[in-house]
N, CA, C and O atoms as a GROMACS GRO file, in nm:
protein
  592
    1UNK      N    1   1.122  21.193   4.356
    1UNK     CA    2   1.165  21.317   4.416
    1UNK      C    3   1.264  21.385   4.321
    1UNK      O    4   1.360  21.319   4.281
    2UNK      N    5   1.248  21.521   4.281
    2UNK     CA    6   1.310  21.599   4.198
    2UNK      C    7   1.452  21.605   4.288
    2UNK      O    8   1.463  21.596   4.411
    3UNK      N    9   1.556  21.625   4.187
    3UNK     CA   10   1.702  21.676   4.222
    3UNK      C   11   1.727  21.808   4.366
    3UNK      O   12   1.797  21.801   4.467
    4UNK      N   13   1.643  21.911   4.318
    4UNK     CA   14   1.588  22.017   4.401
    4UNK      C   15   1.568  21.982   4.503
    4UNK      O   16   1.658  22.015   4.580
    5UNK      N   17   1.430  21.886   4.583
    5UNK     CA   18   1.385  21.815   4.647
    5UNK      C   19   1.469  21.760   4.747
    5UNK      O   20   1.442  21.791   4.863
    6UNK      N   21   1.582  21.671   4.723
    6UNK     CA   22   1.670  21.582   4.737
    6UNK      C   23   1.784  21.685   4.800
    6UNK      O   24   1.835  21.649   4.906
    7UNK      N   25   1.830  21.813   4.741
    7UNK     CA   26   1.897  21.894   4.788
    7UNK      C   27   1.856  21.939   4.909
    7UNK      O   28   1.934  21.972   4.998
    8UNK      N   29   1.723  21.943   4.920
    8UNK     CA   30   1.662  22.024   5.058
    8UNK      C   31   1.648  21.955   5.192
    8UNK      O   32   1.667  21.972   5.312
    9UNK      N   33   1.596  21.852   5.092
    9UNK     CA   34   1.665  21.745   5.193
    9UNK      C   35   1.744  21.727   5.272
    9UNK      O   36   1.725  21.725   5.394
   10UNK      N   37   1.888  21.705   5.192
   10UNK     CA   38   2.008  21.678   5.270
   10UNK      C   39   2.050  21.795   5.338
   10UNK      O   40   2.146  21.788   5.414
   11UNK      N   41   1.988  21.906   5.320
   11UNK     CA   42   1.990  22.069   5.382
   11UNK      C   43   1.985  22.036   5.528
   11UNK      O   44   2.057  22.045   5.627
   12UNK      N   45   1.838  21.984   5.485
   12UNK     CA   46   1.749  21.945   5.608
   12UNK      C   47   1.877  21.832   5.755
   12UNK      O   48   1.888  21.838   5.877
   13UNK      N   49   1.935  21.759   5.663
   13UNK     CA   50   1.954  21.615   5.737
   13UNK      C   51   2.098  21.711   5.733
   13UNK      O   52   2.127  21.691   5.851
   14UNK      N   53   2.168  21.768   5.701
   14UNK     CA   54   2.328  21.810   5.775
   14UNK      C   55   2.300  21.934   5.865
   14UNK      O   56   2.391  21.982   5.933
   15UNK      N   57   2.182  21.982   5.866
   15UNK     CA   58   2.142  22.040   5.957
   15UNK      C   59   2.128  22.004   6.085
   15UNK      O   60   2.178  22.066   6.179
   16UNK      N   61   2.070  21.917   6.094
   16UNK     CA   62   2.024  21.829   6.234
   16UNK      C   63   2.111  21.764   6.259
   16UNK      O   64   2.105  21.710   6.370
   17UNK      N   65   2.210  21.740   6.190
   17UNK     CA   66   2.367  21.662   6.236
   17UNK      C   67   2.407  21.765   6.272
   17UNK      O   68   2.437  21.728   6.385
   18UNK      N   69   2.442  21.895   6.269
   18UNK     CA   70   2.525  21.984   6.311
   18UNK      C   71   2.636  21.976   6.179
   18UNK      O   72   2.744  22.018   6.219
   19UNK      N   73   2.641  21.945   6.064
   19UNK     CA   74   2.752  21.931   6.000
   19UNK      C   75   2.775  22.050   5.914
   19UNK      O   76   2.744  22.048   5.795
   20UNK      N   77   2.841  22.178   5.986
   20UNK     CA   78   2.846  22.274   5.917
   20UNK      C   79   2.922  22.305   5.759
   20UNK      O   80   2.877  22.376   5.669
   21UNK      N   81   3.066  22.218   5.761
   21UNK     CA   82   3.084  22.253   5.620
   21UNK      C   83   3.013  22.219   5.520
   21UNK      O   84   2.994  22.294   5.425
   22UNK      N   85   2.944  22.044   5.533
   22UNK     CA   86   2.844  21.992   5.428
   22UNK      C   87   2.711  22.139   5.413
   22UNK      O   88   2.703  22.209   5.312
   23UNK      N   89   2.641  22.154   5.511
   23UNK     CA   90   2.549  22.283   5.499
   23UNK      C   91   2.566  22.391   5.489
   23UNK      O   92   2.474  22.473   5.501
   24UNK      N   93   2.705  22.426   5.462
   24UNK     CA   94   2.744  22.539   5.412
   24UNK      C   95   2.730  22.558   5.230
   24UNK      O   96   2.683  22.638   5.149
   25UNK      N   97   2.801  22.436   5.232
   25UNK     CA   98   2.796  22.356   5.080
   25UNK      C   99   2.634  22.341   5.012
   25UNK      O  100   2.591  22.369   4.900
   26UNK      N  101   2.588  22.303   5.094
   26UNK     CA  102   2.476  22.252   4.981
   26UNK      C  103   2.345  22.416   5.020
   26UNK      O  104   2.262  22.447   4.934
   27UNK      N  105   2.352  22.478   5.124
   27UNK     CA  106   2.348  22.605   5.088
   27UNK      C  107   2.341  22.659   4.956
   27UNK      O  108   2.244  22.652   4.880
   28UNK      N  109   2.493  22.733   4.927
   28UNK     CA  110   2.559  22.759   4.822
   28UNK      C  111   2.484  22.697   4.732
   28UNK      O  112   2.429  22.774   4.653
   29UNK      N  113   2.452  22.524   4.708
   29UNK     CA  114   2.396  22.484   4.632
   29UNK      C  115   2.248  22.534   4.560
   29UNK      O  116   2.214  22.543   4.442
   30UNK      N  117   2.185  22.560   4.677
   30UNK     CA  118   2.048  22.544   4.657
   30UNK      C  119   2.012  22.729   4.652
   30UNK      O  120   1.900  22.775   4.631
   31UNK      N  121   2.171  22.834   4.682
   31UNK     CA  122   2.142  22.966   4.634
   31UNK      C  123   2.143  22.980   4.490
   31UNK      O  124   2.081  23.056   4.415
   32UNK      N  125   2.233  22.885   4.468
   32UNK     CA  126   2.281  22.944   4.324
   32UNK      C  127   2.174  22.885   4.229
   32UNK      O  128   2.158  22.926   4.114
   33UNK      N  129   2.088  22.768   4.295
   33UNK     CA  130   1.981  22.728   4.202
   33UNK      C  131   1.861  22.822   4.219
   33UNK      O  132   1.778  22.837   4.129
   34UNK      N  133   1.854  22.887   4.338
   34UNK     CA  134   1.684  22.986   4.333
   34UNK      C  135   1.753  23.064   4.282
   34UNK      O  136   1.653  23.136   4.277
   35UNK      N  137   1.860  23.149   4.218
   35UNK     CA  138   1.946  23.264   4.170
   35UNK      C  139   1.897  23.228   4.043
   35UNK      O  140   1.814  23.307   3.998
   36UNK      N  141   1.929  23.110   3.957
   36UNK     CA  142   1.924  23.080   3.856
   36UNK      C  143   1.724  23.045   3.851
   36UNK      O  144   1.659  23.034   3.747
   37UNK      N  145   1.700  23.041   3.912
   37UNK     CA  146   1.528  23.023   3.868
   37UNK      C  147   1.445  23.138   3.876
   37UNK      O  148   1.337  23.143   3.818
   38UNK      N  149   1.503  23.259   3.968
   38UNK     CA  150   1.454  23.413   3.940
   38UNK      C  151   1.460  23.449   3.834
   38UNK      O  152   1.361  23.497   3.778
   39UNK      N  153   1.618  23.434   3.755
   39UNK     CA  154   1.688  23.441   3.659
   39UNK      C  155   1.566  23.394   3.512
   39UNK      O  156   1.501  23.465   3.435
   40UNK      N  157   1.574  23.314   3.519
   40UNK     CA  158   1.456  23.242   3.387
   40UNK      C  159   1.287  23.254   3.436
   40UNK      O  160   1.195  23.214   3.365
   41UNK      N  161   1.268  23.320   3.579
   41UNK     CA  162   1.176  23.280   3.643
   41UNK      C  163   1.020  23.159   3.607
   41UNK      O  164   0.903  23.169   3.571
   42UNK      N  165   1.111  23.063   3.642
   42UNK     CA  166   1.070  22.911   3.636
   42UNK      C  167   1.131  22.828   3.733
   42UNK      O  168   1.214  22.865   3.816
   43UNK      N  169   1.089  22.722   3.718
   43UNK     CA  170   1.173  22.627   3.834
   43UNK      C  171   1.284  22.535   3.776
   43UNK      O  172   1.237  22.450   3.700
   44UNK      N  173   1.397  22.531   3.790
   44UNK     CA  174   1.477  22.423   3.705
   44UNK      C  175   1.416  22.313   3.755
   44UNK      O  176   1.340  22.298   3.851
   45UNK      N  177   1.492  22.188   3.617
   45UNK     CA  178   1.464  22.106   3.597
   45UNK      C  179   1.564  22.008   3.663
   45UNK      O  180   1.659  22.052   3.728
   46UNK      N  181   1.539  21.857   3.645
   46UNK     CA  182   1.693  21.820   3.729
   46UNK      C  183   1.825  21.793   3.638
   46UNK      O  184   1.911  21.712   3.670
   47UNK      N  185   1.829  21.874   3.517
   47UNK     CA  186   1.949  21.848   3.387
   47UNK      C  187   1.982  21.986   3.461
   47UNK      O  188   2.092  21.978   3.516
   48UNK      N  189   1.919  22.114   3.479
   48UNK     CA  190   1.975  22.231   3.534
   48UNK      C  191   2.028  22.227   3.628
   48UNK      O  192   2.122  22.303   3.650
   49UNK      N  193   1.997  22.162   3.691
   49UNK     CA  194   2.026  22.136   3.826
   49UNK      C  195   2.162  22.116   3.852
   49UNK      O  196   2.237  22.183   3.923
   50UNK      N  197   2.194  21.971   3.759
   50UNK     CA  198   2.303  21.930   3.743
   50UNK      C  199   2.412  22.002   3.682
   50UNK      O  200   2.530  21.982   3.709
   51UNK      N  201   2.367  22.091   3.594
   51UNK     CA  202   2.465  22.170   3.494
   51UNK      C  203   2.467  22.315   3.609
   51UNK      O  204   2.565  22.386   3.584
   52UNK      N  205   2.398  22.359   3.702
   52UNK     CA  206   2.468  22.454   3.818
   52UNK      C  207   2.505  22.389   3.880
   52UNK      O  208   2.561  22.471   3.953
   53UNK      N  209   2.533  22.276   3.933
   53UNK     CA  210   2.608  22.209   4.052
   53UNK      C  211   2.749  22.199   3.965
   53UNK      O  212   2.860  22.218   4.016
   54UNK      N  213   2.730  22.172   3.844
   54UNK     CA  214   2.897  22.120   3.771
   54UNK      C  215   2.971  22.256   3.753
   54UNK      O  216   3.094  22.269   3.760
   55UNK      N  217   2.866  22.370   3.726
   55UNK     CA  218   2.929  22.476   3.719
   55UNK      C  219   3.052  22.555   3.861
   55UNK      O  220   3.161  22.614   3.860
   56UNK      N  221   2.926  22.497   3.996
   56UNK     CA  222   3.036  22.520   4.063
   56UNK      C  223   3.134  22.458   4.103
   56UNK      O  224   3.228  22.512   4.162
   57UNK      N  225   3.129  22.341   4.080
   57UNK     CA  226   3.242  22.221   4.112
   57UNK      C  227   3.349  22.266   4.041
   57UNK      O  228   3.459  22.233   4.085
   58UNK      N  229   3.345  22.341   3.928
   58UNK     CA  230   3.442  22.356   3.807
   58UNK      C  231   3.526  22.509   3.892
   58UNK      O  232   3.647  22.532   3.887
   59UNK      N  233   3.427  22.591   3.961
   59UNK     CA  234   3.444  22.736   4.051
   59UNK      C  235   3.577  22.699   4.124
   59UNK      O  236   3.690  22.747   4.116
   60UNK      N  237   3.517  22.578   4.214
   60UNK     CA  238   3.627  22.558   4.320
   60UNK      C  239   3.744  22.468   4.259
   60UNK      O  240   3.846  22.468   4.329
   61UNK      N  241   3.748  22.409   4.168
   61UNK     CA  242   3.879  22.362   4.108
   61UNK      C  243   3.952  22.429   4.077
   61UNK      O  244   4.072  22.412   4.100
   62UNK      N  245   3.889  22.557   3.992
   62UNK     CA  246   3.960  22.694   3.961
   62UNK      C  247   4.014  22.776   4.168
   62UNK      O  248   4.121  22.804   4.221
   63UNK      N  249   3.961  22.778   4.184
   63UNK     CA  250   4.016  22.835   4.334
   63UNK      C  251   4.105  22.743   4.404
   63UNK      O  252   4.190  22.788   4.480
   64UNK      N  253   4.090  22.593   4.382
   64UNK     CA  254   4.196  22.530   4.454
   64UNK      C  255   4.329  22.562   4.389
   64UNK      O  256   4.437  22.574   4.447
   65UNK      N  257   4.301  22.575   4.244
   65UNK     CA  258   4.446  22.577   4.188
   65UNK      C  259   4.541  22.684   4.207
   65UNK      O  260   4.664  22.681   4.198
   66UNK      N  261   4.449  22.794   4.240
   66UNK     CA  262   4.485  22.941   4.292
   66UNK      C  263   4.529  22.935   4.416
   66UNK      O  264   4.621  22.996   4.471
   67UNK      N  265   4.460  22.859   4.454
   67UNK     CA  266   4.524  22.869   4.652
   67UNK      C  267   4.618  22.794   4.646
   67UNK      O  268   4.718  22.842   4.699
   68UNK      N  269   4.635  22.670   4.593
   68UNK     CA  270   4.761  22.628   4.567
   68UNK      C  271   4.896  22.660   4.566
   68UNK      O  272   4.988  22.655   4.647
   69UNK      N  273   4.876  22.702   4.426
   69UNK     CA  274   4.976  22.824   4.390
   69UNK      C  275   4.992  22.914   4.491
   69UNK      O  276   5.108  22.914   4.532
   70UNK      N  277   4.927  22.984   4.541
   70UNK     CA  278   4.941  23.065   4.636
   70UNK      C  279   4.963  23.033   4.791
   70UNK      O  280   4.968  23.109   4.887
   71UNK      N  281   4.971  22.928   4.784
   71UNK     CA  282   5.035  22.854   4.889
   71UNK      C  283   4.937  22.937   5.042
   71UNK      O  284   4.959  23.019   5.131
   72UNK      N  285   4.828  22.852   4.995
   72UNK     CA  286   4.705  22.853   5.081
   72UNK      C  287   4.614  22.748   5.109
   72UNK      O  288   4.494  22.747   5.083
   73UNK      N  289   4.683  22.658   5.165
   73UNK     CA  290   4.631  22.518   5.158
   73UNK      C  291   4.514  22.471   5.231
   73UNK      O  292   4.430  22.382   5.219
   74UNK      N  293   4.541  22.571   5.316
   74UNK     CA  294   4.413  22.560   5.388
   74UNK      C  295   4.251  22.583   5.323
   74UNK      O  296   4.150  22.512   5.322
   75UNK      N  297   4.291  22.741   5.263
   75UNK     CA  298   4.149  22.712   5.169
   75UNK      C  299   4.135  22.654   5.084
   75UNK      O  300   4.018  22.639   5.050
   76UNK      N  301   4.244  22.588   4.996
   76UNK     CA  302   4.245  22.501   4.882
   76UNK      C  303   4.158  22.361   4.974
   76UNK      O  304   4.061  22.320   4.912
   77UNK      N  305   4.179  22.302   5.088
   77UNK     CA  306   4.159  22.166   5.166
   77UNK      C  307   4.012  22.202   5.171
   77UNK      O  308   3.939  22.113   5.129
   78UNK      N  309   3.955  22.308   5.212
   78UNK     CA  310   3.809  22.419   5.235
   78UNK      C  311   3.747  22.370   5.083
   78UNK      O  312   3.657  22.286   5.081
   79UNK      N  313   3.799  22.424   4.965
   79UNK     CA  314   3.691  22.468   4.844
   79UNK      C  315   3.699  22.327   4.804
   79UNK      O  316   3.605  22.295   4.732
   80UNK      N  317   3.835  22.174   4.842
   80UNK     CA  318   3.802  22.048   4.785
   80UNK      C  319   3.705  22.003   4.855
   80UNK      O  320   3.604  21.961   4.798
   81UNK      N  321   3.715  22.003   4.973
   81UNK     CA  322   3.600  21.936   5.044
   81UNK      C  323   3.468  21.970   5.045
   81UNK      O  324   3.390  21.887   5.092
   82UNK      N  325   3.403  22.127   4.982
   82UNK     CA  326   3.325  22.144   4.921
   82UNK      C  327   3.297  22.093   4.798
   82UNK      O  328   3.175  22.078   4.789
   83UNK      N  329   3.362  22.054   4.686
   83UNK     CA  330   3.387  21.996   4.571
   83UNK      C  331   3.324  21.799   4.587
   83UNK      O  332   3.259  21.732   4.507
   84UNK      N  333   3.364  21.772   4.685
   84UNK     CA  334   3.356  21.615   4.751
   84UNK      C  335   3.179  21.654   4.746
   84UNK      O  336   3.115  21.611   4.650
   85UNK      N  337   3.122  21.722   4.834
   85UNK     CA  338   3.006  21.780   4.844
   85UNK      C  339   2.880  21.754   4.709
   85UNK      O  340   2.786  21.678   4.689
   86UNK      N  341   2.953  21.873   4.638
   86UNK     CA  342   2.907  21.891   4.533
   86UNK      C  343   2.891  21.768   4.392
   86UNK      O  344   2.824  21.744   4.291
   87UNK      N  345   2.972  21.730   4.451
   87UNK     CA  346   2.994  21.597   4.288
   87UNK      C  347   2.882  21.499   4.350
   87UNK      O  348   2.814  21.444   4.264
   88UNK      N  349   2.845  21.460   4.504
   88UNK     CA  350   2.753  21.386   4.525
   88UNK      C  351   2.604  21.418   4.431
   88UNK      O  352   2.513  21.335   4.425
   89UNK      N  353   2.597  21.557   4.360
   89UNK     CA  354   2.440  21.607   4.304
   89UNK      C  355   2.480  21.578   4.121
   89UNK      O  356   2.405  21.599   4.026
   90UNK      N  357   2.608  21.528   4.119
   90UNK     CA  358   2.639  21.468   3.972
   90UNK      C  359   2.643  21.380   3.945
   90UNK      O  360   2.679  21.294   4.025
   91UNK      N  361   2.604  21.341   3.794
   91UNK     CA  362   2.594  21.162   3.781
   91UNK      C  363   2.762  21.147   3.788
   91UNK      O  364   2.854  21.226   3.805
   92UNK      N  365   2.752  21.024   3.768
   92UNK     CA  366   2.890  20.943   3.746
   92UNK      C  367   2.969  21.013   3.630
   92UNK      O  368   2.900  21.025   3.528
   93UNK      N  369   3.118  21.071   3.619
   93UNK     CA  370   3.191  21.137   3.547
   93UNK      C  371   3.240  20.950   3.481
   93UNK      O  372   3.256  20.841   3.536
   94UNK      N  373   3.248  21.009   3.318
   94UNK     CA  374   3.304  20.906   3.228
   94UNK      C  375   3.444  20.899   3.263
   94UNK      O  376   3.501  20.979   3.336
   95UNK      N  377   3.502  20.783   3.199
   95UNK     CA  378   3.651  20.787   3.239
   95UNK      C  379   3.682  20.830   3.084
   95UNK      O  380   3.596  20.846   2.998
   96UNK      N  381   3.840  20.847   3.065
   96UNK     CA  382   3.901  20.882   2.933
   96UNK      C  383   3.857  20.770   2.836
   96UNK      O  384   3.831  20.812   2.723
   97UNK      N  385   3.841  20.628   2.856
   97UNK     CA  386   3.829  20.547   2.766
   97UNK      C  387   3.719  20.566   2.707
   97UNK      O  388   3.705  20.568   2.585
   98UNK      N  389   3.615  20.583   2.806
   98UNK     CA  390   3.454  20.615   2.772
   98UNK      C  391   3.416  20.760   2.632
   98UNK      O  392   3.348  20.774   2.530
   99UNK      N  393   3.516  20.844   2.722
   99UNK     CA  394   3.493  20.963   2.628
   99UNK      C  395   3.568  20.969   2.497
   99UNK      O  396   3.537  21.047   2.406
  100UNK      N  397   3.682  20.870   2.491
  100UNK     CA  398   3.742  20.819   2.399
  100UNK      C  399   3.619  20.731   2.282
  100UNK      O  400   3.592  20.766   2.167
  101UNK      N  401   3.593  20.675   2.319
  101UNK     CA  402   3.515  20.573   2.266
  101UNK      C  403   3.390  20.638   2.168
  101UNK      O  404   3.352  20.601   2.057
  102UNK      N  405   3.336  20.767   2.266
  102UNK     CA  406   3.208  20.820   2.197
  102UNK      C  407   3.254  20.899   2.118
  102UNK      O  408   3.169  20.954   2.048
  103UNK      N  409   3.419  20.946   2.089
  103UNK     CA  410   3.464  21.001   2.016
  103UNK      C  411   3.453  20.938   1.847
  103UNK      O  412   3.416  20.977   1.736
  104UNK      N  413   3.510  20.819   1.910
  104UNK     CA  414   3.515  20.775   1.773
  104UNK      C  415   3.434  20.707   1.718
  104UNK      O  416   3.467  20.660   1.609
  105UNK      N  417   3.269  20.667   1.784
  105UNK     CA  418   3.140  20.681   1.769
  105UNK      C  419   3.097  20.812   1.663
  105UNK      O  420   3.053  20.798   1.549
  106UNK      N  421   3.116  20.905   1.713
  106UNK     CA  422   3.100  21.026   1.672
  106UNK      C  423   3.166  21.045   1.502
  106UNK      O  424   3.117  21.061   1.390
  107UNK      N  425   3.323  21.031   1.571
  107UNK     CA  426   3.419  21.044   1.427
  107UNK      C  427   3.353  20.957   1.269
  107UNK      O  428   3.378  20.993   1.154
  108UNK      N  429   3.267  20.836   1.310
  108UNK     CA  430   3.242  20.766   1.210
  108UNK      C  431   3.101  20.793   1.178
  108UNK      O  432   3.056  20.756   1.070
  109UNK      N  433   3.028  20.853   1.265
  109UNK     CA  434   2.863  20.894   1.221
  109UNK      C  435   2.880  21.041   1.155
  109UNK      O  436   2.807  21.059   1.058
  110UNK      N  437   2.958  21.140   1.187
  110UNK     CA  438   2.994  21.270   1.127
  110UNK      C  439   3.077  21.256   0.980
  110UNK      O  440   3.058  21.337   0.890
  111UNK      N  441   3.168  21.149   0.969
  111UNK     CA  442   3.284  21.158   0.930
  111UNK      C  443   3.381  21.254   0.905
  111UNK      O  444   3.431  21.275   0.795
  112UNK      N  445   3.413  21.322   1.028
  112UNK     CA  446   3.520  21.409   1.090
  112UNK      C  447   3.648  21.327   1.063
  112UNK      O  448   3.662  21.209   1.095
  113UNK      N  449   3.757  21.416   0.988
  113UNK     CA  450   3.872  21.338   0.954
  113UNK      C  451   3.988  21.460   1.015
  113UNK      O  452   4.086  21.400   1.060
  114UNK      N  453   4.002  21.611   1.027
  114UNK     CA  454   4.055  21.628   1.051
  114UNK      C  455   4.062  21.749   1.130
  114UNK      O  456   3.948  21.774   1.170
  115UNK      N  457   4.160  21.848   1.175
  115UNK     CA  458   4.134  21.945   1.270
  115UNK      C  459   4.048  22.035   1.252
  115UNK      O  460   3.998  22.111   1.335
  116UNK      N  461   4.025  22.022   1.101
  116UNK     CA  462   3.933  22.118   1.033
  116UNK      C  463   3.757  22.101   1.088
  116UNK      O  464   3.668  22.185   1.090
  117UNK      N  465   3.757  21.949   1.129
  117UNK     CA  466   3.615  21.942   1.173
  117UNK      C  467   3.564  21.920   1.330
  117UNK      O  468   3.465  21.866   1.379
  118UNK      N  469   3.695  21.999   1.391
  118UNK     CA  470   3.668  22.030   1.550
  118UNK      C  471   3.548  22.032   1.597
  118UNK      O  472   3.505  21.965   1.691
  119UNK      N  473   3.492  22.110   1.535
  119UNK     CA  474   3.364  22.240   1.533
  119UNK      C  475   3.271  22.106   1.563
  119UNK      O  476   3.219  22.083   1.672
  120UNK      N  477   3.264  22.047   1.484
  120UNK     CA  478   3.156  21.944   1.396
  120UNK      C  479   3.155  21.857   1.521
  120UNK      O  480   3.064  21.849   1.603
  121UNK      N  481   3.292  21.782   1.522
  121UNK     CA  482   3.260  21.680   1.616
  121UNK      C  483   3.210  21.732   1.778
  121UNK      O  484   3.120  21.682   1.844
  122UNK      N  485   3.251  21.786   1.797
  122UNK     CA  486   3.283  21.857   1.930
  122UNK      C  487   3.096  21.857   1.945
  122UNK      O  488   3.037  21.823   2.048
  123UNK      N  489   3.041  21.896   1.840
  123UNK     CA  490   2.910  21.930   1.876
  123UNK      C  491   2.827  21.773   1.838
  123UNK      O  492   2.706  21.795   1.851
  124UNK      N  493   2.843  21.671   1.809
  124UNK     CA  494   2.795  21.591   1.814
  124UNK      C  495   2.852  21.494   1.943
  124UNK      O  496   2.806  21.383   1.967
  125UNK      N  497   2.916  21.533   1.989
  125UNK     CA  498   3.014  21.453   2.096
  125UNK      C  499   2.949  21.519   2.216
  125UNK      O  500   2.906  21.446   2.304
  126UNK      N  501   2.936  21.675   2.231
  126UNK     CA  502   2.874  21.727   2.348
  126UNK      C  503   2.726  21.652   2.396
  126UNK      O  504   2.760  21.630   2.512
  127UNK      N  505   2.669  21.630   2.393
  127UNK     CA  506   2.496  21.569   2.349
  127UNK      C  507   2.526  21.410   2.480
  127UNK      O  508   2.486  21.385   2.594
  128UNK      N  509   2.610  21.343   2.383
  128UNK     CA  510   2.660  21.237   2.494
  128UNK      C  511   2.729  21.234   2.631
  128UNK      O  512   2.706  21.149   2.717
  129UNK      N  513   2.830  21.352   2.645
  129UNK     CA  514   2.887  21.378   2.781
  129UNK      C  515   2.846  21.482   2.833
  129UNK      O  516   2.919  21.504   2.930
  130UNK      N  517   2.746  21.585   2.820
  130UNK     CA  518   2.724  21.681   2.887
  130UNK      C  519   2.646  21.649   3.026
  130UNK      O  520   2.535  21.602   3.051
  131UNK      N  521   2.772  21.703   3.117
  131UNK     CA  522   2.709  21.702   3.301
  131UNK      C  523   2.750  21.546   3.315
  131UNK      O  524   2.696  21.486   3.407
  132UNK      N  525   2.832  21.481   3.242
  132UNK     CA  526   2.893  21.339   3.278
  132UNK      C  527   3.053  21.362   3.223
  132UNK      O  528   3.124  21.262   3.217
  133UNK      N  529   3.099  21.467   3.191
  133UNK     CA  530   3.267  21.473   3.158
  133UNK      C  531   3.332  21.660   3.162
  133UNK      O  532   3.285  21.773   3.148
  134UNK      N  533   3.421  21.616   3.183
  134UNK     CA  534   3.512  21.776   3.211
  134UNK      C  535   3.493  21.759   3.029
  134UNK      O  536   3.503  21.670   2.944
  135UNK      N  537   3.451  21.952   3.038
  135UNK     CA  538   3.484  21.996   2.830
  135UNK      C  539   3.624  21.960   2.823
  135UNK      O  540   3.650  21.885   2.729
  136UNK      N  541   3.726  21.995   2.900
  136UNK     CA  542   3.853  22.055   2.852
  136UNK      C  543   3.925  21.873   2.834
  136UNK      O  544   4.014  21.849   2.753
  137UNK      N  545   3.863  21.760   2.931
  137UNK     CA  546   3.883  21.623   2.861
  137UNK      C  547   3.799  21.583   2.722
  137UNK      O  548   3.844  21.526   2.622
  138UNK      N  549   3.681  21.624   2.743
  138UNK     CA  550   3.602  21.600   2.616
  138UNK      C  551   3.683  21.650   2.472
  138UNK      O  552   3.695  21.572   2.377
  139UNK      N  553   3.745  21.810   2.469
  139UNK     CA  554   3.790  21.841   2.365
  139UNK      C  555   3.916  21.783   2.395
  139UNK      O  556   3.928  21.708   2.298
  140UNK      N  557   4.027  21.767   2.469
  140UNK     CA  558   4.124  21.730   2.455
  140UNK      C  559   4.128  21.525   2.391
  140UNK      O  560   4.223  21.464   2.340
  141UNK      N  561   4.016  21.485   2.417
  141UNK     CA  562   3.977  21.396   2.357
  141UNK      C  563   3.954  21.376   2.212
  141UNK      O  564   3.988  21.266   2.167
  142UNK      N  565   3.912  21.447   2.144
  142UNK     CA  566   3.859  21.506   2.012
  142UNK      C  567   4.019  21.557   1.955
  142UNK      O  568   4.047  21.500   1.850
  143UNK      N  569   4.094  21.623   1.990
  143UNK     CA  570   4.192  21.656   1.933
  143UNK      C  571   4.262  21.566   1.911
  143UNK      O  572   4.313  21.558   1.800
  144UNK      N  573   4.288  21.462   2.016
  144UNK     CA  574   4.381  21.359   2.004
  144UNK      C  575   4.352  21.266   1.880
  144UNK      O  576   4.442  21.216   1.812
  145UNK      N  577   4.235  21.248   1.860
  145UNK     CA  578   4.156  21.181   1.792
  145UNK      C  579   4.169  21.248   1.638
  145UNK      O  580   4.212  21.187   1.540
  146UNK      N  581   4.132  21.357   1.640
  146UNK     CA  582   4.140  21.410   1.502
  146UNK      C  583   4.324  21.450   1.453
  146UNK      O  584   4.370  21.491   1.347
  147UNK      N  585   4.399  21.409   1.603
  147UNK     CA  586   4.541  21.450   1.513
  147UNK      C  587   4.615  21.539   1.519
  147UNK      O  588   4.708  21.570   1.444
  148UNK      N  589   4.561  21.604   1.644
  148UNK     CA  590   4.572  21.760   1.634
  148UNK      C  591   4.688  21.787   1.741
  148UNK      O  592   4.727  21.902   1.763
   0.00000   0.00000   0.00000
């Protein structure tokens, strides 16, 4: 069963529970994927899939931090628990050691030595964590690494 599939699914099954915020959520989910398949008009695949679900997970982190700040906790408690939602349609996120590690995998197959070869590594390093790590740990990973 495709990623897609699996979404409609659970459409299906928080429906018949009555569980409105989860089906509000995976809604959202499954708009922003027929949005994006008008868009290319084709059907995504389940790597797309994953890379619009991370996209919005990344939406509402940006809005919690705003409501936060703005001392709106309520919708900040709203866009995490959508977020809880959403990460269920993502693989497993690496930890720092992991993304550490493929760093310096990377650092010795490129031989990237210094800030100068950001560029370089960054793009042989993406390939391994993409839709399994936050960029802004991935590069903050890479910097540490190169020294920076």
């Amino acid at each position: 069963m495709s990623l897609r599939e699996e979404i409609i699914k659970n459409m299906n099954a928080a429906a018949k529970a009555g569980d409105k915020p989860r089906l509000s959520t995976i809604r959202l989910l499954l708009c922003a994927v027929k949005y994006k398949e008008v868009d290319i008009k084709r059907e995504l695949n389940d790597a797309e899939v994953v890379e619009t679900a991370s996209t919005l997970v990344r939406q509402r982190q940006d809005s919690v931090e705003q409501f936060t700040k703005g001392n709106r906790l309520d919708l900040a408690e709203k866009e995490a628990a959508e977020i809880e939602v959403l990460k269920g349609y993502l693989p497993p996120q690496l930890s720092m050691d992991e993304i550490r590690a493929i760093v310096v995998k990377c650092m010795a197959e490129t031989g990237a030595s210094g800030m100068k070869d950001m560029g370089k590594l960054m793009k042989a390093v993406t390939p391994h964590t993409k839709g399994k790590a936050d960029g802004k740990a991935v590069s903050d990973a890479v910097k540490e690494a190169l020294g920076g």
